[in-house]
C-alpha positions as CSV (number, residue, x, y, z in Angstrom):
1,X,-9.1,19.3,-16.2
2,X,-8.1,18.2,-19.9
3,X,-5.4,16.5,-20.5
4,X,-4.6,16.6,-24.6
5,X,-1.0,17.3,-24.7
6,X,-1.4,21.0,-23.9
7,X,-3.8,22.7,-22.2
8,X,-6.7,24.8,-24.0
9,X,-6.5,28.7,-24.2
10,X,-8.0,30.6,-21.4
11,X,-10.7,32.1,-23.7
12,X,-12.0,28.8,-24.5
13,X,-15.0,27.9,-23.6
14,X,-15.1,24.1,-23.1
15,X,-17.0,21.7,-21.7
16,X,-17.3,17.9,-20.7
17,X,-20.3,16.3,-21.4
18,X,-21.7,12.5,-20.3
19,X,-24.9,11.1,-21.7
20,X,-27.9,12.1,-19.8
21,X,-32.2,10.9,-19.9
22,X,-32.6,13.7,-22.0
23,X,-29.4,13.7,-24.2
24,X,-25.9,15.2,-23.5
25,X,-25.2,17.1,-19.7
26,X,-22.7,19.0,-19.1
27,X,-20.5,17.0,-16.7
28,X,-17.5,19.5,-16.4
29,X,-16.7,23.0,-17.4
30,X,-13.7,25.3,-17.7
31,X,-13.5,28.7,-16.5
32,X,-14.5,30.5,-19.6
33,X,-17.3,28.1,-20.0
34,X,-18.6,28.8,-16.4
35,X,-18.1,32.9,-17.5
36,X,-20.4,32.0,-20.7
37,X,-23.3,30.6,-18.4
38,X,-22.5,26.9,-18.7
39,X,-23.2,25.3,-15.5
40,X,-22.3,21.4,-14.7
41,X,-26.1,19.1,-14.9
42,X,-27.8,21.6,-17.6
43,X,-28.5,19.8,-21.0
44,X,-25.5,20.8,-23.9
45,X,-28.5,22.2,-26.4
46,X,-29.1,24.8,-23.8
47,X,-25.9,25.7,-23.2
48,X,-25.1,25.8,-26.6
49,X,-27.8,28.0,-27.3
50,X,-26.7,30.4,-25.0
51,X,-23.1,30.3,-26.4
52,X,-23.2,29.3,-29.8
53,X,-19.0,29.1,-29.4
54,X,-19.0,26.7,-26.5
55,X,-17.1,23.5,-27.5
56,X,-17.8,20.3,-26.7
57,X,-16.0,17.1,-25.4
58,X,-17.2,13.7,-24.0
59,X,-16.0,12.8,-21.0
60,X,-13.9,9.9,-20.1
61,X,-14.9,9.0,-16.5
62,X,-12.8,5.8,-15.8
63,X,-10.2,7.2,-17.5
64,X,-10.4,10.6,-15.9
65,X,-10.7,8.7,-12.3
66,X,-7.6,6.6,-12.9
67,X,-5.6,10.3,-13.9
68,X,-6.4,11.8,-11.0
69,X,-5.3,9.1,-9.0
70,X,-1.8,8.6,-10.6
71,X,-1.9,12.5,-10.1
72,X,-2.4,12.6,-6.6
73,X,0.9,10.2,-5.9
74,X,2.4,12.6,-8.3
75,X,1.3,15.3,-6.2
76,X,3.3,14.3,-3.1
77,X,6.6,15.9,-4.6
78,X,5.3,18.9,-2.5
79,X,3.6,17.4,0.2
80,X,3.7,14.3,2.1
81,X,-0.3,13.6,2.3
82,X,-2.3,14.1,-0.8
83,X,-6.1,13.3,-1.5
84,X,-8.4,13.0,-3.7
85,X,-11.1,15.8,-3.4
86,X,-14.3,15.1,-5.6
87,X,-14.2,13.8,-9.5
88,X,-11.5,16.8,-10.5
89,X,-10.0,18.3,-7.4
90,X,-6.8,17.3,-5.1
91,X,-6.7,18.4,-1.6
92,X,-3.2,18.5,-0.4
93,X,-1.5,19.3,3.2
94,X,1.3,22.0,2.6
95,X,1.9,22.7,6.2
96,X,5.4,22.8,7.3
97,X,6.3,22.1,3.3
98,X,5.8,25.2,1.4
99,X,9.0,27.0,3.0
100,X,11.1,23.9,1.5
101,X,10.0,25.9,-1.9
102,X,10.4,29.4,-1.2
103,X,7.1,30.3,0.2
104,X,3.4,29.6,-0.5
105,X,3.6,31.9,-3.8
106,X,6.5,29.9,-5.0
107,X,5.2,26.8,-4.6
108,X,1.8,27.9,-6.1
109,X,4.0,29.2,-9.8
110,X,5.8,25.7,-9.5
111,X,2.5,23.9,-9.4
112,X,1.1,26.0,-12.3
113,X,4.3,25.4,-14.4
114,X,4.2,21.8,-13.8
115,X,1.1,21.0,-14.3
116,X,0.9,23.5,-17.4
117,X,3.7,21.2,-18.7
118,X,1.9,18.2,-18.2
119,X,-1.1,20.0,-20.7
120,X,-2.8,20.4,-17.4
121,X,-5.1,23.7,-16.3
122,X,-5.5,24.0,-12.7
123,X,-7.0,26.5,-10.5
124,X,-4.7,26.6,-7.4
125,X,-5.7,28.5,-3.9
126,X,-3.7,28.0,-0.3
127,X,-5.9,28.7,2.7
128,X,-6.1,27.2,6.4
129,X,-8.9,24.9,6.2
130,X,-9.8,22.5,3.6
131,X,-13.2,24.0,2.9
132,X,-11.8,27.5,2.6
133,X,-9.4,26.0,-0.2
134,X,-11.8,24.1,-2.1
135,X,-14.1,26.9,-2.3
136,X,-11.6,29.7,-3.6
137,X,-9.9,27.0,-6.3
138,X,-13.1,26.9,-7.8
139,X,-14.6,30.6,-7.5
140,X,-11.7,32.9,-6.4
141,X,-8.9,34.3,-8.4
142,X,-6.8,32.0,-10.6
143,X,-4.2,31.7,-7.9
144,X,-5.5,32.5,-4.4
145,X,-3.7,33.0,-1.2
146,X,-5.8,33.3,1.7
147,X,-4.1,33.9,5.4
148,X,-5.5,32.9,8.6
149,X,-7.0,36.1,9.6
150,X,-8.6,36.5,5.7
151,X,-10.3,33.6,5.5
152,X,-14.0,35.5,6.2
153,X,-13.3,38.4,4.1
154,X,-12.0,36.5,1.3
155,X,-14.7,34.0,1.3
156,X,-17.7,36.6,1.9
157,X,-18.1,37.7,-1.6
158,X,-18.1,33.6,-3.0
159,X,-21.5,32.4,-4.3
160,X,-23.3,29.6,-2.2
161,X,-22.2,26.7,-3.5
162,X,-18.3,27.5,-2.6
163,X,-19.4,25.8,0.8
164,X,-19.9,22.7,-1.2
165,X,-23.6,22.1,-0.8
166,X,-25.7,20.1,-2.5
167,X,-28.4,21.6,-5.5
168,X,-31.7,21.3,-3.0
169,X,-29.6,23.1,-0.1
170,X,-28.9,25.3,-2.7
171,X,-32.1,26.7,-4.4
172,X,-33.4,26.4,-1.1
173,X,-30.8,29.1,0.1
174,X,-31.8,31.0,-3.1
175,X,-35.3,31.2,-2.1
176,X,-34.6,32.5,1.1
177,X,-32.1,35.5,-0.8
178,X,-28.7,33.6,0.4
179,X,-26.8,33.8,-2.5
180,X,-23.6,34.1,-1.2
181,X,-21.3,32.7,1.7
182,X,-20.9,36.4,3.3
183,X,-24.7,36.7,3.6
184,X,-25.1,32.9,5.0
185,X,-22.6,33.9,7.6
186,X,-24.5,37.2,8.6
187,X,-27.8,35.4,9.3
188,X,-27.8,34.7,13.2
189,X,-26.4,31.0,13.8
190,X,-29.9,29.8,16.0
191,X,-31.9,30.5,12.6
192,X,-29.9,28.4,10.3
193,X,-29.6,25.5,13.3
194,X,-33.4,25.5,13.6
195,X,-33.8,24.9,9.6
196,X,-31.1,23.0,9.0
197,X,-31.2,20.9,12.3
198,X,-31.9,17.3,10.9
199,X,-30.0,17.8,7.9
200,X,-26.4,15.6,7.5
201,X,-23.3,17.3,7.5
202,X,-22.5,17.3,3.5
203,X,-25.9,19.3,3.4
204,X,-25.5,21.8,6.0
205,X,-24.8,25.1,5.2
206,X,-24.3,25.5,9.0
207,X,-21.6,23.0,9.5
208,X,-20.0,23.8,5.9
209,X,-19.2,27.3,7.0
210,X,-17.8,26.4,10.5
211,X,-15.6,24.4,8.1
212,X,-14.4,26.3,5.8
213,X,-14.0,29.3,8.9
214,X,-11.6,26.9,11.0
215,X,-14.0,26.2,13.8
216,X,-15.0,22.9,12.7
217,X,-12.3,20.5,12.1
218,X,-11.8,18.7,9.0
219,X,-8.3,17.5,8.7
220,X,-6.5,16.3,5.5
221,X,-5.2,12.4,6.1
222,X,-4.3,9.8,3.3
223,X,-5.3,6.3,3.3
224,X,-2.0,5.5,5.5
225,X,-2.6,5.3,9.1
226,X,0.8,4.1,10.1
227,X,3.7,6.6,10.5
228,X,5.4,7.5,6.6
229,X,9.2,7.5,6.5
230,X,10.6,8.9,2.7
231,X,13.4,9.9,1.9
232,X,14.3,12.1,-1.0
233,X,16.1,13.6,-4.0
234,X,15.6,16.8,-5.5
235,X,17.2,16.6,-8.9
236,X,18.4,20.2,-10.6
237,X,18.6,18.6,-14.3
238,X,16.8,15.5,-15.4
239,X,18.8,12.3,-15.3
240,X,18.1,8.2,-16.5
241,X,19.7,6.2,-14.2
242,X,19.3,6.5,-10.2
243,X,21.5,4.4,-9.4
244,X,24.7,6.8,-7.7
245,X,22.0,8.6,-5.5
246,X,20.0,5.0,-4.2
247,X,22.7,4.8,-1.4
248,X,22.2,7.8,0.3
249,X,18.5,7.6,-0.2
250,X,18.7,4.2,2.0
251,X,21.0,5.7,4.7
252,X,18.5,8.4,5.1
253,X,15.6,6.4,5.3
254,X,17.0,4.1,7.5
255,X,18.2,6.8,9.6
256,X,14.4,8.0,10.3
257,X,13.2,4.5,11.0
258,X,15.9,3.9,13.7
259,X,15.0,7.7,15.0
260,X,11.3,5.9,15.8
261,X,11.9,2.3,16.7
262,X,10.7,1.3,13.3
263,X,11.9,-1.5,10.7
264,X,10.5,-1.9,6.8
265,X,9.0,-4.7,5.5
266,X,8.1,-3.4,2.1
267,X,10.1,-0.5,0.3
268,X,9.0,1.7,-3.0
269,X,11.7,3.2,-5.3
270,X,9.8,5.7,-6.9
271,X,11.2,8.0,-9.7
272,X,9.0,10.8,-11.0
273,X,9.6,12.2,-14.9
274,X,9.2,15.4,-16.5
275,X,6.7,13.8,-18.6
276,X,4.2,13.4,-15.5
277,X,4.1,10.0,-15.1
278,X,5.9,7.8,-12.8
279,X,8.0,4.9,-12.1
280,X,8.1,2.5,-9.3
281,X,9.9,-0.7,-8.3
282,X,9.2,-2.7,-4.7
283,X,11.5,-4.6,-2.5
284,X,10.0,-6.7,0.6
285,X,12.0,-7.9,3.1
286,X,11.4,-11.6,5.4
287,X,11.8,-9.9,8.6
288,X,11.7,-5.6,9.5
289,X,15.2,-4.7,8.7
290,X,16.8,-1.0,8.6
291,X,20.3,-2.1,7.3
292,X,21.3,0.9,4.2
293,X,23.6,-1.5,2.8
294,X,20.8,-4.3,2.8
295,X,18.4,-2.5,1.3
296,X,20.8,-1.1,-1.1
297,X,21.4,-4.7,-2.7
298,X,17.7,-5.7,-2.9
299,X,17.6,-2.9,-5.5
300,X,20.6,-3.2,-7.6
301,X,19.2,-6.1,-9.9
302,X,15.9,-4.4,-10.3
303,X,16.9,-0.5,-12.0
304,X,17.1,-1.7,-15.3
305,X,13.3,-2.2,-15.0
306,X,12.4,1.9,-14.5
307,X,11.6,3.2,-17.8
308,X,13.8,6.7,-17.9
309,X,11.5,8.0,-20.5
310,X,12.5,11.9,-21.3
311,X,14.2,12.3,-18.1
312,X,13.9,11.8,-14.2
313,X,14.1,15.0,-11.5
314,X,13.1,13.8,-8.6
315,X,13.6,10.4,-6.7
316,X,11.6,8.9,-3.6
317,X,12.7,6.0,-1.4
318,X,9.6,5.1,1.0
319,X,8.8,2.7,3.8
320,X,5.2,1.4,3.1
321,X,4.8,-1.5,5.2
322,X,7.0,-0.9,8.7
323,X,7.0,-2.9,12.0
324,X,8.2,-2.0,15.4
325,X,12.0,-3.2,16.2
326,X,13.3,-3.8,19.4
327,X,17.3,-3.9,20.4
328,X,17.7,-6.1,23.1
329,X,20.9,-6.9,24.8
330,X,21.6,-10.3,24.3
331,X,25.3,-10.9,25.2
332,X,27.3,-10.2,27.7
333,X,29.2,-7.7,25.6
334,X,26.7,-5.5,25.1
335,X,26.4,-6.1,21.6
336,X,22.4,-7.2,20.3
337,X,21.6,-10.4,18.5
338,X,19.0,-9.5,15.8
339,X,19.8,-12.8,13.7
340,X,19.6,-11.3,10.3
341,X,21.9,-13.5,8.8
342,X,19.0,-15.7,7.2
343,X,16.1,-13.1,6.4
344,X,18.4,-11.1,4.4
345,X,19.7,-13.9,2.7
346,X,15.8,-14.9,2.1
347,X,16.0,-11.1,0.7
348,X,18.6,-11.4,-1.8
349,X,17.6,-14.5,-3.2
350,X,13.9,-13.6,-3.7
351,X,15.3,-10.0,-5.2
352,X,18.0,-11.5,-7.6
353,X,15.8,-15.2,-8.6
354,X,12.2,-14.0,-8.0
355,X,9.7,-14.6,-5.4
356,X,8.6,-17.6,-7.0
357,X,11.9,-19.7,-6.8
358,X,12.4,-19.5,-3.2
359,X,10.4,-22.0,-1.2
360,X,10.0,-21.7,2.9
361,X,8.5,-23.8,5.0
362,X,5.4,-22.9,7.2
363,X,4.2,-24.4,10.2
364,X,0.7,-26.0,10.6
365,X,-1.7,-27.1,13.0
366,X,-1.1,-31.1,12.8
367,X,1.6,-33.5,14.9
368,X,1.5,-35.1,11.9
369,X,4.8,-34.8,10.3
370,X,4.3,-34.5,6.9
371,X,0.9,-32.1,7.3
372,X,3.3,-30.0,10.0
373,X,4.5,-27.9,7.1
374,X,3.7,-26.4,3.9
375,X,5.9,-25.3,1.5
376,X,5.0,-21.7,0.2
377,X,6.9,-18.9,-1.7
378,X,8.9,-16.4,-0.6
379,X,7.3,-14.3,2.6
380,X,5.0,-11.3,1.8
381,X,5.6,-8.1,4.3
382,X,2.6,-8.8,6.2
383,X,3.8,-12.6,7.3
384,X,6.5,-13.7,9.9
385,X,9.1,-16.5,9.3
386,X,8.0,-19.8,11.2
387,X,9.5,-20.7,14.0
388,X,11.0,-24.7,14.2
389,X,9.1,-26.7,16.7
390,X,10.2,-28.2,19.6
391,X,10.6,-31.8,19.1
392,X,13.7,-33.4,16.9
393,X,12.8,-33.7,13.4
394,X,14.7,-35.5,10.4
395,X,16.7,-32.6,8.1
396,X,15.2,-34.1,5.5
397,X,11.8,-35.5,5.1
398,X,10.6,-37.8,2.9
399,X,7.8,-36.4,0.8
400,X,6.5,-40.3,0.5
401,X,7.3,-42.5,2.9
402,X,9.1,-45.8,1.7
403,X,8.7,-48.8,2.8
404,X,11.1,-51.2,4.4
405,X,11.6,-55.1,4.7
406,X,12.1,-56.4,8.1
407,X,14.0,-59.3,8.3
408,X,14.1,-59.5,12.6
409,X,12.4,-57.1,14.9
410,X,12.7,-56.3,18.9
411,X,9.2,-56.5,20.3
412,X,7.9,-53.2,21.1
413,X,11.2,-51.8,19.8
414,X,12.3,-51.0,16.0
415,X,13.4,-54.0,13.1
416,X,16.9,-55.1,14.7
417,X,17.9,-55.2,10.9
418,X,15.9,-54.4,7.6
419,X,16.8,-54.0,3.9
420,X,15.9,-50.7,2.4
421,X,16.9,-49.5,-1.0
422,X,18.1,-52.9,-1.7
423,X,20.9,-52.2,1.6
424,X,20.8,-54.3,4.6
425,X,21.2,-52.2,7.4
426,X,21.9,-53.5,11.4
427,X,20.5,-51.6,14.2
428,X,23.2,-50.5,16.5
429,X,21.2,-47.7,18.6
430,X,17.9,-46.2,18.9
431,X,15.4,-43.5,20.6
432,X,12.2,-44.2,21.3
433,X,8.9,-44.5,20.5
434,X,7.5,-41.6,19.8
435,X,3.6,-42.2,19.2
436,X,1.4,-40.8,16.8
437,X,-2.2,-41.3,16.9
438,X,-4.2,-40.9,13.6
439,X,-6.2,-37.1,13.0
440,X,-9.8,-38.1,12.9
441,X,-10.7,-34.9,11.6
442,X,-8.8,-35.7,8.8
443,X,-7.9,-39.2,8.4
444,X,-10.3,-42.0,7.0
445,X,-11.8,-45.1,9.2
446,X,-9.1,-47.5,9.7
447,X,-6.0,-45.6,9.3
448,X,-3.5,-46.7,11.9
449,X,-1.3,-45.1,14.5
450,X,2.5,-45.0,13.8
451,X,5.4,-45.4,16.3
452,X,8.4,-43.5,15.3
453,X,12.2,-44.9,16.0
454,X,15.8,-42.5,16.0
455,X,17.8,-45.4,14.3
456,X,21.4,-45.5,13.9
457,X,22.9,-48.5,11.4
458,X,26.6,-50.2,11.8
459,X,27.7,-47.2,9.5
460,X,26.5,-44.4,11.6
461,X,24.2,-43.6,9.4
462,X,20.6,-42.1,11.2
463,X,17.0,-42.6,9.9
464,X,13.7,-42.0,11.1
465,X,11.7,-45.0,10.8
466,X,8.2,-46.0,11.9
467,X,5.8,-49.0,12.6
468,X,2.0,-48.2,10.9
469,X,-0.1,-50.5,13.5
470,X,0.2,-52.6,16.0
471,X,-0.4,-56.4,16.6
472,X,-4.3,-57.3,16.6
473,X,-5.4,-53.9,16.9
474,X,-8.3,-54.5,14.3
475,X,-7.4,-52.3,11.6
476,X,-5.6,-54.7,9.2
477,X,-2.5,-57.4,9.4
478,X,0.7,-57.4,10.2
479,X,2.6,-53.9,11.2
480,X,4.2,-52.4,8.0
481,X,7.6,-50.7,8.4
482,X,8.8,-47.2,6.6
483,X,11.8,-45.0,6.5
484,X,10.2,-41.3,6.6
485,X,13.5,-39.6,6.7
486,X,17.1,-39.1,7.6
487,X,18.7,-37.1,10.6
488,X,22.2,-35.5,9.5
């Protein structure tokens, strides 16, 4: 595969080469190179000895690695699972997809054409098993069709290594006058299990064949293991903006997920160009949600980022992070309570002001109030909202307690007036205590237990105050009071 702009001529014989212990190998080679007697591992001075024509390129490796990959997401315009097959081959499951594009010949031309308009040469083959594919891309006809029932007669006349063996299975096979996959398969099966018995499967000329003849299975599956809900647009002309065709790509893809029980927590817009590249912007969501309109909005601050480049024709909405959701009746009416209200407003907020600027809080391990929560940004798709706890807590917390003067106090009860902030208040009414004893696992030697008071002053105004220490209990003087925070 060379990518240049355009593609090289047919007749060209050109070939990759990588540094080797002996000087420049040939790491990969086209199909007029492989005619000329260029084969991948030989040294470039005796290939180019033997074809005095051949031309030579250096291979990029990371860069040719990091290609394939954006091509394989590319890929899934005609398939839904796509993988990477070796340095310089893509694997992809057509089944049930190729009649969306008039038939496995059709789709074959439109891969060809695309690809050619990417500056891309591919050799393309359809067969029913992954091995059967792999070797006729690379050893059949340019574009290679193979049926069910043609799979041994198509194969038969391939060399060897189209059951994609290793070099020492190889010359080995040689030796023995197995040059091609026809005459492997017409040896009796107990000879080749008795040879190859102890070797692994990638080496096996055995197992290979009942591969690439169906009766081994090898199935294709991407790295997703979850179910894949994506809905999508088909464009006839190339277009720049997506936005008129983003509602009914979220109606449709929320359509499937409530089909299977299923909410998203993450969502791709993914728009592919002419160009073969791709663009891609991500929404996440604070709890699995499946509203169109919902979704809709997370996007419609964020399509100014896609670059249009030369042109869009084809547009992919996908769940990639989804969670089971459950209706459950929980009025009398018959109508479910889902309380959405706050995650989607948690959704619009981080969407339109950034994941950064919206704080939540999260529950920890500790009865100690202010180490009960952390403050964190906004919630990634794999995280849940936290749950409030059980006991009454102040709606606002002080993040430093202040400290208060006591001017009378009710024995084992709270001050029965103080001054704080430079206020006298009188206690008309109060809960409690409510005892705190120090974290040893945290807190140093000496730190003292707190007793916590629900105060409410002549004006009706309600704190949350507490006494650090009690009366001759060791760990210092007199008990200090503090206001840690006030109730609404």
């Amino acid at each position: 595969m060379q990518q240049n702009g355009s593609a090289p001529p047919d007749d060209v014989a050109i070939v990759l080469a990588t540094e080797g212990p002996h000087g420049p190998i040939v790491h990969a080679t086209n199909r007029a190179a492989r005619m000329a007697g260029a084969t991948t591992g030989a040294r470039v001075v005796d290939v180019k000895a033997i074809s005095p024509d051949l031309q030579v390129e250096y291979a990029d490796i990371a860069g040719d690695k990091a290609a394939l990959e954006r091509l394989m997401i590319w890929s899934r315009r005609w398939c839904p699972w796509t993988v990477i097959d070796g340095p310089n081959g893509l694997i992809l499951d057509t089944t049930g997809a190729d009649h969306l594009l008039g038939g496995e010949a059709a789709m074959l031309i439109d891969m060809e054409t695309r690809l050619s308009s990417l500056g891309l040469s591919a050799q393309l083959a359809v067969a029913p098993t992954w091995g059967a594919a792999w070797a006729l891309a690379r050893y059949g006809p340019v574009r290679a069709i193979c049926d069910a029932g043609q799979t041994t007669s198509m194969l038969g006349p391939l060399p060897a290594a189209g059951l994609r063996l290793d070099p020492v299975t190889l010359l080995l096979l040689h030796r023995l006058g197995l040059k091609t996959v026809g005459e492997i398969s017409d040896v009796p099966r107990l000879s080749l299990a008795r040879r190859f018995a102890r070797v692994a499967t990638h080496t096996n000329p055995l197992l290979r064949l009942d591969q690439a003849m169906g009766h081994l299975a090898e199935p294709v599956a991407s790295e997703e293991t979850h179910p894949r809900f994506k809905a999508q647009a088909r464009l006839p002309e190339p277009i720049q903006d997506p936005t008129s065709y983003l509602p009914g790509l979220c109606a449709d893809l929320c359509l499937q997920l409530a089909n299977h029980g299923f909410g998203c927590r993450s969502i791709q817009l993914s728009v592919y160009h002419t160009d073969g590249d791709a663009s891609t912007i991500g929404a996440a969501t604070a709890a699995p949600s499946r509203d169109p309109d919902h979704l809709h909005r997370l996007f419609v601050d964020k399509l100014e980022r896609i670059n249009p480049g030369y042109g869009f024709d084809l547009i992919t909405l996908e769940a990639d992070v989804i969670e089971p959701v459950e209706l459950v009746q929980t009025r009398l009416e018959g109508e479910a309570e889902d309380d959405v209200e706050l995650p989607q407003l948690l959704d619009r907020l981080t969407a339109r002001l950034g994941g950064r600027s919206i704080k939540r809080p999260v529950l920890r391990e500790s009865h100690v109030p202010e180490r009960a929560e952390k403050a964190l940004g906004a919630l990634r798709p794999t995280q849940k909202m936290a749950q409030p706890v059980a006991r009454e807590r102040p709606l606002r917390l002080l993040s430093t307690p202040e400290e208060i003067r006591v001017l009378y106090a009710v024995p084992e009860g709270p001050p029965a007036q103080f001054t704080w902030r430079r206020q006298t208040h009188r206690v008309a009414r109060y809960a409690g205590p409510e005892r705190i004893a120090p974290e040893w696992w945290h807190d140093c030697p000496g730190t003292r237990l707190r007793d916590y008071f629900k105060i409410e002053d002549q004006s009706g105004k309600r704190l949350w105050l507490y006494r650090e220490g009690l009366h001759k209990d060791g760990r210092g003087g007199d008990p200090r009071w503090f206001v840690h925070g006030m109730f609404a």
